[in-house]
C-alpha positions in Angstrom: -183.1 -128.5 -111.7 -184.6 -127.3 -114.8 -181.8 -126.5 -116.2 -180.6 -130.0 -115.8 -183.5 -131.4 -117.0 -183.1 -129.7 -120.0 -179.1 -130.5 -120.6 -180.2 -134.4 -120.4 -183.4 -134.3 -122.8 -180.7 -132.9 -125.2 -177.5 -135.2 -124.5 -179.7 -138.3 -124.4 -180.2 -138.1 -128.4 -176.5 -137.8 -128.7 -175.0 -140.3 -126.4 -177.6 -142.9 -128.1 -176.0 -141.8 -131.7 -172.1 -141.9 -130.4 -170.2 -145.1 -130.5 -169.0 -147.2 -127.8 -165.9 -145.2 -126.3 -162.7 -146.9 -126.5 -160.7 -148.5 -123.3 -157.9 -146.4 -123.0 -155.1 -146.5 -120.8 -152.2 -144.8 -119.5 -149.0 -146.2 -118.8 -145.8 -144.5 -118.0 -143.0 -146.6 -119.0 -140.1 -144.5 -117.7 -140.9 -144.7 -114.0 -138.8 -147.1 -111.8 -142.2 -148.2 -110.2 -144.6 -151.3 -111.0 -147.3 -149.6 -113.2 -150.8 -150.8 -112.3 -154.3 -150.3 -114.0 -157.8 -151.6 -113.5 -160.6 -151.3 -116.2 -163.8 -153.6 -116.8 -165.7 -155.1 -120.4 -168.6 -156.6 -120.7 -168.5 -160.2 -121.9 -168.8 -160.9 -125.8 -168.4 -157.0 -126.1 -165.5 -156.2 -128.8 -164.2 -152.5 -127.6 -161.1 -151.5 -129.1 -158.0 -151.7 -126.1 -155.9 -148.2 -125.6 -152.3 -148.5 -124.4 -150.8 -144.5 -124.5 -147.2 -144.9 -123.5 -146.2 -141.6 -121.5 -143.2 -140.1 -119.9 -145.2 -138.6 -117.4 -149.1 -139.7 -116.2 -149.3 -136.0 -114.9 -148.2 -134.2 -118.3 -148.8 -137.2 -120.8 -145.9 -136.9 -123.0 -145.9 -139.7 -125.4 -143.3 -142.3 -125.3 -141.6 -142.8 -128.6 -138.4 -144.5 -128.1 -139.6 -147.9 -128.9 -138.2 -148.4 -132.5 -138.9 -150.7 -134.6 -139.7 -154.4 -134.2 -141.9 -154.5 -131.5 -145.1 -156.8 -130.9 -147.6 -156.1 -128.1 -150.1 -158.6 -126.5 -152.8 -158.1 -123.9 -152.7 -161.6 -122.0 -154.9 -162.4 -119.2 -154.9 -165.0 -116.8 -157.2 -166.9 -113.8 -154.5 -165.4 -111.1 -150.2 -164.1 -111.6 -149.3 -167.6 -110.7 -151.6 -169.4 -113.7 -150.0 -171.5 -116.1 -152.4 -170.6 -119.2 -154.0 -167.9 -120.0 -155.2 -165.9 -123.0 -153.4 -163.9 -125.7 -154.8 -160.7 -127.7 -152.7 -159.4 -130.2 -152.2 -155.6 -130.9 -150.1 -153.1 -133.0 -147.7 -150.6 -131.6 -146.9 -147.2 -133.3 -143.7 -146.3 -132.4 -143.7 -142.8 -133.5 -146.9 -142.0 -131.0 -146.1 -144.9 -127.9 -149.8 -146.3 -129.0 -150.7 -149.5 -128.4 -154.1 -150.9 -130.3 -155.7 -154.3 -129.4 -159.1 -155.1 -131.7 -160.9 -157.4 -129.6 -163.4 -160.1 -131.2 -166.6 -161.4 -129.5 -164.8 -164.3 -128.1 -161.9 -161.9 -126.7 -164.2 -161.9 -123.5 -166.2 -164.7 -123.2 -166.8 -165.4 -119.5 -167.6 -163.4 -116.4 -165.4 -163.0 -113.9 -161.7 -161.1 -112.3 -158.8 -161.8 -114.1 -155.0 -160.9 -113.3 -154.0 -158.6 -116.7 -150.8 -157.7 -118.6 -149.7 -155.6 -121.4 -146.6 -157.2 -122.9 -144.3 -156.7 -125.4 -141.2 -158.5 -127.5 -138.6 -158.0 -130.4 -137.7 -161.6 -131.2 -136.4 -163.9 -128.4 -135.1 -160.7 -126.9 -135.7 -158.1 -125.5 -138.8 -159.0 -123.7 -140.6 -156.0 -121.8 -143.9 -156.2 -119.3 -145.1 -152.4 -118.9 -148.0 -152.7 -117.0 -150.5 -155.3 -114.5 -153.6 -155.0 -113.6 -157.0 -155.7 -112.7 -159.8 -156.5 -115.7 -163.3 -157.5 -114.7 -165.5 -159.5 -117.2 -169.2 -159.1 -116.4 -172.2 -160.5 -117.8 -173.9 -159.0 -120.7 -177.0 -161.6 -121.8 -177.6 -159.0 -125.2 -174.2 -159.8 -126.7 -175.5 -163.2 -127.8 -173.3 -166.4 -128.6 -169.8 -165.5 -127.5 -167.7 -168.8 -127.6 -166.5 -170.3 -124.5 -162.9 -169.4 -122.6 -160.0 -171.0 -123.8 -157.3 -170.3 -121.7 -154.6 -172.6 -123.7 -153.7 -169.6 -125.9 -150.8 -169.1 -124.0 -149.4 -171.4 -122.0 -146.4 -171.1 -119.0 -144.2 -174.6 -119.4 -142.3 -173.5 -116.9 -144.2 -174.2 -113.9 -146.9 -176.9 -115.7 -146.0 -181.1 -114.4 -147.3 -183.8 -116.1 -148.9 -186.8 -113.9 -150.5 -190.0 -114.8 -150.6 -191.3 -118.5 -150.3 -188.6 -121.0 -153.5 -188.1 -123.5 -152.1 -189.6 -126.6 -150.8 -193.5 -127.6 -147.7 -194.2 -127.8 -145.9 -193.3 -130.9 -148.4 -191.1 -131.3 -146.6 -188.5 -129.4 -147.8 -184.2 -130.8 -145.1 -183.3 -133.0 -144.5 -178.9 -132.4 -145.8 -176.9 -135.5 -144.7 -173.1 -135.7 -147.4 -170.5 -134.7 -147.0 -166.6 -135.0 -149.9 -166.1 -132.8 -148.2 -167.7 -129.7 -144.3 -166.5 -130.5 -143.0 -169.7 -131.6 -141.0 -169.7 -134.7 -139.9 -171.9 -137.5 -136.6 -173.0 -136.0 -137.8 -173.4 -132.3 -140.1 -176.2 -133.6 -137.8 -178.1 -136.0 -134.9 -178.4 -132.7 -138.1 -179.3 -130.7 -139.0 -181.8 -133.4 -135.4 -182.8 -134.1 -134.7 -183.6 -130.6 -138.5 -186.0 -129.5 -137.4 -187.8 -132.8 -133.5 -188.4 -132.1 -134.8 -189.5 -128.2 -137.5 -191.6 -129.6 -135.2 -193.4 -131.7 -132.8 -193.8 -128.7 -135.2 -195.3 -126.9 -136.5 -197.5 -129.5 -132.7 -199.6 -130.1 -132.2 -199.2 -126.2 -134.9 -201.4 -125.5 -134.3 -203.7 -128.6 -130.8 -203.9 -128.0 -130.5 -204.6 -124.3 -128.4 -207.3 -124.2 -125.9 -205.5 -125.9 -125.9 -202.9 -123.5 -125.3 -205.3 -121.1 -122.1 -206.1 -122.9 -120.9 -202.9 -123.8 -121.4 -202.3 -119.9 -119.1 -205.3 -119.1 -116.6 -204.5 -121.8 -116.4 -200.8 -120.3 -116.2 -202.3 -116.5 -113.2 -204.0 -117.8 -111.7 -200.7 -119.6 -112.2 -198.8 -117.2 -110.1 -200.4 -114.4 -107.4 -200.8 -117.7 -107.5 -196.5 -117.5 -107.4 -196.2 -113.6 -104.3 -198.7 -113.8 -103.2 -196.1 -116.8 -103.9 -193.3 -114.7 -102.1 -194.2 -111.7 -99.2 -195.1 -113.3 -99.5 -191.3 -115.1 -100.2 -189.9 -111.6 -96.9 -191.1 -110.3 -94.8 -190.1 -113.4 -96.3 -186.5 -112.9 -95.9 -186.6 -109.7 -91.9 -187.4 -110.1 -91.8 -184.7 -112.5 -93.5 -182.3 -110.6 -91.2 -183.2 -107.7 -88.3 -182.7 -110.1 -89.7 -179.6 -111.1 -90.1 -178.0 -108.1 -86.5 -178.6 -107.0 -85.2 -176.9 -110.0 -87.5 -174.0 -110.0 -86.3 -174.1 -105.9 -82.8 -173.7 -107.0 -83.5 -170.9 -110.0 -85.5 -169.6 -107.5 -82.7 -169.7 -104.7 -80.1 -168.4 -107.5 -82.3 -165.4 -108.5 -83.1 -164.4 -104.6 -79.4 -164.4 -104.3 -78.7 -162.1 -107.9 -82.0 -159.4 -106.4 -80.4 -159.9 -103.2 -76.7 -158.7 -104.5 -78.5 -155.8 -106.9 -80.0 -154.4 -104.2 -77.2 -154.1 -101.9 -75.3 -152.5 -104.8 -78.0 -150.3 -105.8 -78.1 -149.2 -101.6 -74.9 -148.9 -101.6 -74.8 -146.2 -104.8 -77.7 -144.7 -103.5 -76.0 -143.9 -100.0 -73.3 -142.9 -101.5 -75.8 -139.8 -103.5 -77.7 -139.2 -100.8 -74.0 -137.9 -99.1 -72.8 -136.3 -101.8 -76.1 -134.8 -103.0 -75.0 -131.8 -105.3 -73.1 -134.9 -107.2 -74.5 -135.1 -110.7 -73.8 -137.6 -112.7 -73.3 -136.2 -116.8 -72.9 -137.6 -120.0 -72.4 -140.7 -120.7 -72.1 -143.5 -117.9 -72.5 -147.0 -119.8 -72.6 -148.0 -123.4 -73.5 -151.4 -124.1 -74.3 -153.0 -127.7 -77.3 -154.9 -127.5 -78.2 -156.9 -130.8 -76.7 -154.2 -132.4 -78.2 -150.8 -130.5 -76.8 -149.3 -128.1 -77.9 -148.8 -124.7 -77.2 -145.8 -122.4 -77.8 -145.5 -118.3 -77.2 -141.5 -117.2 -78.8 -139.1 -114.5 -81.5 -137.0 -116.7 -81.6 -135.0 -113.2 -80.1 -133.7 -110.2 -81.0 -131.2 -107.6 -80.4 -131.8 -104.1 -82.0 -135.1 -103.0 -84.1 -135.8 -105.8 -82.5 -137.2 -108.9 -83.9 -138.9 -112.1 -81.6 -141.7 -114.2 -82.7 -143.5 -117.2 -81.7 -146.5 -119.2 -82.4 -145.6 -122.8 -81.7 -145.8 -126.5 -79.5 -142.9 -126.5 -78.9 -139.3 -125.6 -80.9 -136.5 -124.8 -83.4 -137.4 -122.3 -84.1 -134.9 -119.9 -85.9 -134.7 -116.5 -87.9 -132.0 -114.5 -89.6 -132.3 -111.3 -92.1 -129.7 -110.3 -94.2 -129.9 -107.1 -95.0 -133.9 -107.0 -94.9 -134.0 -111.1 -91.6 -135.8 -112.2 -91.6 -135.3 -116.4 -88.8 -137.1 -118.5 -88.6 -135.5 -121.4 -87.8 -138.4 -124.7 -86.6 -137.4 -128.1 -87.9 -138.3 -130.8 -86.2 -141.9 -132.0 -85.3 -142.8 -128.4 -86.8 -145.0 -126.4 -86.7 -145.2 -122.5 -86.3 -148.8 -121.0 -86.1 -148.0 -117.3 -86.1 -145.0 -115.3 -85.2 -144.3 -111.6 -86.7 -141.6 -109.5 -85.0 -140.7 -106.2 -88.0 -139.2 -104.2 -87.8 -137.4 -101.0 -90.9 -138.0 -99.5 -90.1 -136.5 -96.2 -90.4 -133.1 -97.9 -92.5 -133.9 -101.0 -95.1 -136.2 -99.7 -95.6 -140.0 -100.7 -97.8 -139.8 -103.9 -96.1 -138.2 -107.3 -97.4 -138.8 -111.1 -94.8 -139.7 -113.7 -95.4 -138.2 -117.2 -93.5 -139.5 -119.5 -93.3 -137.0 -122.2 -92.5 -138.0 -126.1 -94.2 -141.5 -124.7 -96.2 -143.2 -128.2 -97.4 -146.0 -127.3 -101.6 -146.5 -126.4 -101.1 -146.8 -122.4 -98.0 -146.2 -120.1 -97.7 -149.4 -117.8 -94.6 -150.2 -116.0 -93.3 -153.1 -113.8 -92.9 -151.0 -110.3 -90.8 -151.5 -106.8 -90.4 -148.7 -104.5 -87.2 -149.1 -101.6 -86.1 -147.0 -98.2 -83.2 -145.8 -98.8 -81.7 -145.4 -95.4 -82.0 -149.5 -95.3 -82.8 -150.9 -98.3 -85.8 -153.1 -97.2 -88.7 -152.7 -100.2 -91.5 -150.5 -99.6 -94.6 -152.7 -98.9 -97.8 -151.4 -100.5 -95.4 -148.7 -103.0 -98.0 -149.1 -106.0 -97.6 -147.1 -109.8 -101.0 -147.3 -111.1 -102.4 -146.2 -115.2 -104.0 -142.9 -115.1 -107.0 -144.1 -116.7 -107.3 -140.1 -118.1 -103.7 -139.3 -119.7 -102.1 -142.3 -121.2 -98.6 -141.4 -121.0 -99.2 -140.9 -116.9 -98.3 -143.5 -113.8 -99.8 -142.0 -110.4 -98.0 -143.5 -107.7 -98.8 -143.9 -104.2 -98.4 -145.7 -100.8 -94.3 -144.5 -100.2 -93.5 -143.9 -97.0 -95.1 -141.2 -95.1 -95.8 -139.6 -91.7 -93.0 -140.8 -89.1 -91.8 -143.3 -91.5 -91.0 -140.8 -94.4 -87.7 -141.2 -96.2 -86.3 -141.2 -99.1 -87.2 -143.4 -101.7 -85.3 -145.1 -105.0 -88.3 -145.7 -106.7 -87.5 -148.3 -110.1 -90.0 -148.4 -113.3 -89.4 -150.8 -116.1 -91.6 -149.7 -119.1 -93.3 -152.1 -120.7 
């Protein structure tokens, strides 16, 4: 007891010398959860506000990925859902994640328990609250003449409704001045300005001009049903055309079914014919057509058994392997590959393979892709070739026909 006696008669001095200790707080501004505070000031007392931004409220790393550009506020309000409040500026040093806010002696004028942020922006946007809280102003009679609140300094528009006759006479209206203090800038108040003076003026020759209104409302009646005439006279010429369209794309529609329906017997038919002679290889040359002036040549790139690989290309020299479920076709250098055909046998091989197309330049191998049975010919539905969104000169393909289904399949890619 002594001994605690004694350690008080020789703090008291001190303490009475030392200033008034800052309010500091913590705020982690990495965690995923709502960070909260509470802290309390006596009213007309001007402490200097704390914000430490940490990575951790245990360790209390600072924070110091802000940048540069930043500009804190401590705001207050009666209650979250207020619609003014009160706005104390601060400074943030992004190199330590410290926040200042000087308070004055009107900072905290009135008693009472306010709902409290600490907010931040870096022009319109971003805009970043870290932390909420709690902050309790009581009484302090000693700090004299403080100013009373004025919770106008920051005002929500959002949720504020005017009622009644407005404070102000009639073109008399507040015209919006720029304020840094409050976030507005320059530009915000000259559209704000721009646009009460343009309406004013509207309304102005609106109500001066009223019985021309009247007439331009008449003369627009009467245009009006002139352009619904217009209209449905353009409705029933579209119409007729649309008709006339349809029946023509019916017929090239018809005419095409008939040319895929003829290619695909013939392609069946060829593809029976390999699948009965399988060791049949077909070398060299098998067509050479000049197309504006290059020529064009379809041959088997490879054989073995019931898988074979034919291309339609530029010229010569294109080879084929197929190893495991990887089918590579091999391209020169000059040639380019238009379409290629893979005979797959997916009863032994499975009913996924990836295509690497080898000598391939371009910045993405895509490809126009059907897959058929070849024991009837019908189109294999859900057959897809896909990108390979990791290897650009790759098609994965999938969905051929598997399980008790399995055949073999032509499978066709046109490279686009």
């Amino acid at each position: 007891m002594k001994r605690y006696i004694l350690f008080l008669l020789a703090w008291l001095p001190l303490a009475c010398l030392a200033a008034i200790p800052d309010v500091t707080l913590y705020i982690d501004v990495t965690s995923p959860n709502p960070q909260k505070f509470a802290f309390s000031v006596r009213a007309g007392n001007t402490p200097v506000v704390v914000v430490r931004c940490v990575t951790n409220l245990t360790t209390g790393g600072a924070y110091t990925g802000f940048g540069s550009g930043w500009t804190p506020v401590l705001n207050y309000f009666m209650s979250d859902a207020a619609s003014a409040g009160v706005i104390i500026p601060g400074t943030l040093d992004p190199s330590t994640g410290t926040i200042t806010f000087n308070t004055l002696t009107n900072s905290f004028p009135a008693q009472g328990t306010y709902f409290c942020e600490v907010y931040l922006n870096n022009g319109p946007t971003p805009k970043l609250t870290i932390g909420q809280g709690q902050l309790i102003v009581t009484r302090s009679p000693s700090s004299g003449s403080i100013g009373a609140l004025n919770m106008s300094s920051i005002v929500n528009w959002d949720i504020l409704v005017s009622r009644g006759t407005v404070p102000w006479a009639a073109g008399a209206e507040p015209v919006f001045f720029a304020s840094a203090a409050y976030g507005i800038r320059s530009y915000d108040t000259n559209n704000w300005t721009t646009s009460y003076l343009d309406e004013l003026l509207l309304r102005t020759q609106f109500n001066s001009t009223s019985g021309q209104v009247t007439t331009a409302l008449g003369t627009l009646t009467t245009n009006l049903a002139g352009e619904v005439s217009r209209a449905t006279n353009a409705e029933a010429i579209i119409s007729n055309a649309y008709v006339a369209a349809i029946a023509v794309e019916t017929s090239r529609a018809t005419n095409a079914e008939a040319a895929v329906s003829n290619y695909v017997n013939t392609e069946v038919a060829v593809e029976a014919t390999r699948a009965t002679n399988a060791e049949a290889v077909l070398e060299g040359q098998i067509m050479a057509i000049s197309v504006s002036s290059n020529t064009i040549f379809s041959y088997a790139a490879y054989s073995n058994g019931n898988s074979q690989v034919d291309v339609l290309a530029s010229g010569l020299g294109v080879t084929a392997t197929i190893s495991g479920s990887l089918v590579t076709i091999t391209v020169p250098t000059g040639i380019q590959v238009m379409l290629a055909g893979v005979r797959w046998d997916a009863v032994n091989n499975g009913s996924t393979f990836t295509l690497l197309l080898d000598g391939y330049t371009g910045s993405r191998l895509a490809s126009i892709f059907q897959a058929y049975r070849e024991d009837t010919g019908g189109q294999i539905s859900g057959a897809q070739a896909r990108m390979d969104m990791t290897t650009f000169n790759q098609l994965l393909v999938g969905g051929l026909a598997s399980g008790p289904s399995a055949c073999i399949c032509q499978c066709r890619f046109i490279f686009l």
